[in-house]
C-alpha positions as a printed Julia matrix, in Angstrom:
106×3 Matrix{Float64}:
 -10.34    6.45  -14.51
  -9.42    7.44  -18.31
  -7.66    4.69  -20.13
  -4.09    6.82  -19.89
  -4.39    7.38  -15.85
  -4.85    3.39  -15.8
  -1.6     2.92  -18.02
   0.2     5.5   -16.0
  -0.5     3.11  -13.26
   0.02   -0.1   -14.42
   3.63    1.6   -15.07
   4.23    2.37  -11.21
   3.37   -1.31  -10.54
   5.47   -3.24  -12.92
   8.64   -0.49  -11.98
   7.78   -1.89   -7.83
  10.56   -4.6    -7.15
   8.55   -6.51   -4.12
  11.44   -9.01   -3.34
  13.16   -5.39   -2.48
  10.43   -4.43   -0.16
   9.34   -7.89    1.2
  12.22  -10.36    1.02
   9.81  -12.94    0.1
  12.02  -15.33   -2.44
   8.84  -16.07   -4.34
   9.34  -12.4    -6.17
  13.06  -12.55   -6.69
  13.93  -12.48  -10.02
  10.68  -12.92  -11.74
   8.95  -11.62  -15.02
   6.82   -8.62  -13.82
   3.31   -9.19  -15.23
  -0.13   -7.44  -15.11
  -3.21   -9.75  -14.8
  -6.39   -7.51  -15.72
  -9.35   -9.77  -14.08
 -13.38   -8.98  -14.58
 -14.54   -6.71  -11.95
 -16.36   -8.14   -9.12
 -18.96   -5.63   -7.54
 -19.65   -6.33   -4.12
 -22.93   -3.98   -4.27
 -23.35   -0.85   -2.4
 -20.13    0.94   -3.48
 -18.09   -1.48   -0.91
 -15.33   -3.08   -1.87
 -14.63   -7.14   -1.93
 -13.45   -9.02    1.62
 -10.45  -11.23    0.48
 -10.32  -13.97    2.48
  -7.58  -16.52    2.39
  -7.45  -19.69    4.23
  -4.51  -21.14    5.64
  -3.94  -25.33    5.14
  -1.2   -27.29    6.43
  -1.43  -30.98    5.97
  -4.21  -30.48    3.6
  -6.49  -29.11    6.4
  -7.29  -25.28    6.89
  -6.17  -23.89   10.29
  -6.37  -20.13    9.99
  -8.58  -17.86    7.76
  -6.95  -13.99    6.92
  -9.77  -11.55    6.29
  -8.54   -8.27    4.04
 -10.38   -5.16    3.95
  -9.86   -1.84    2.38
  -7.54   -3.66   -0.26
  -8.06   -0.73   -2.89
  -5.73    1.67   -0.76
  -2.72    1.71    1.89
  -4.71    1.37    4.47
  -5.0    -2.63    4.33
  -7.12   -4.15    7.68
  -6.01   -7.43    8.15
  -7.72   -9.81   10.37
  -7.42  -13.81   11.68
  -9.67  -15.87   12.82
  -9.45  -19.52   13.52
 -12.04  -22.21   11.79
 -14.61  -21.52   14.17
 -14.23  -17.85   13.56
 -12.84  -16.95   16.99
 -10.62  -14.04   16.25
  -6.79  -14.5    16.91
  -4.37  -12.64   18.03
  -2.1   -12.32   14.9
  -0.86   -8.88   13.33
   1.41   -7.56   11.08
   2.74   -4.49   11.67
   2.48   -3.04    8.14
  -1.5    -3.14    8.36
  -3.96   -2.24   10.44
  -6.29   -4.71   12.46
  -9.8    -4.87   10.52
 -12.67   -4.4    12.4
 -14.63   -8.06   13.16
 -16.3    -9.26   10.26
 -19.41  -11.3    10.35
 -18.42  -15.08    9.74
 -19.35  -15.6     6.25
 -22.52  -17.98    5.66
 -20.86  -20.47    3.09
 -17.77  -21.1     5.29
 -17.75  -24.97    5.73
């Protein structure tokens, strides 16, 4: 991407209004802001797995898996701590294919 297709973008993002879209009261009436991080390259042209776990209590009960961030076609997937998969959706997304359970997950 040339430097002026990347500021272009960076435009459309900070004009996006996601309490709007969302209704989540954490983006309502916030300074928009860009955060430009170092690239992390998974290797092989694929893209990164996010995967965020979910504590209450201070202990983690469900782990969200995100694939295919880059685009609109989000996969989202759940798994409990033993990496059973659960049935949990949102509609916006798609369910991501079954990911292998990561080595490092203790």
């Amino acid at each position: 991407h040339s430097e002026k297709k990347i500021k272009k973008l960076i435009r459309q993002w900070l004009n996006v209004d996601f309490y709007l879209i969302t209704r989540e009261r954490q983006y309502k009436n916030i300074e928009r802001k860009v955060i430009a991080e170092e690239f992390l390259d998974s290797g092989g042209g694929s893209q990164l797995v996010d995967y965020k776990v979910y504590c209450f209590n201070g202990k983690p009960h469900m782990i969200q898996v995100i694939s295919e961030r880059s685009g609109f076609n989000q996969e989202h997937t759940y798994y409990d701590c033993d990496w059973k998969k659960l049935s949990v959706y949102r509609k916006e997304y798609s369910e991501g294919k079954a990911e292998e359970k990561p080595d490092n997950l203790s």
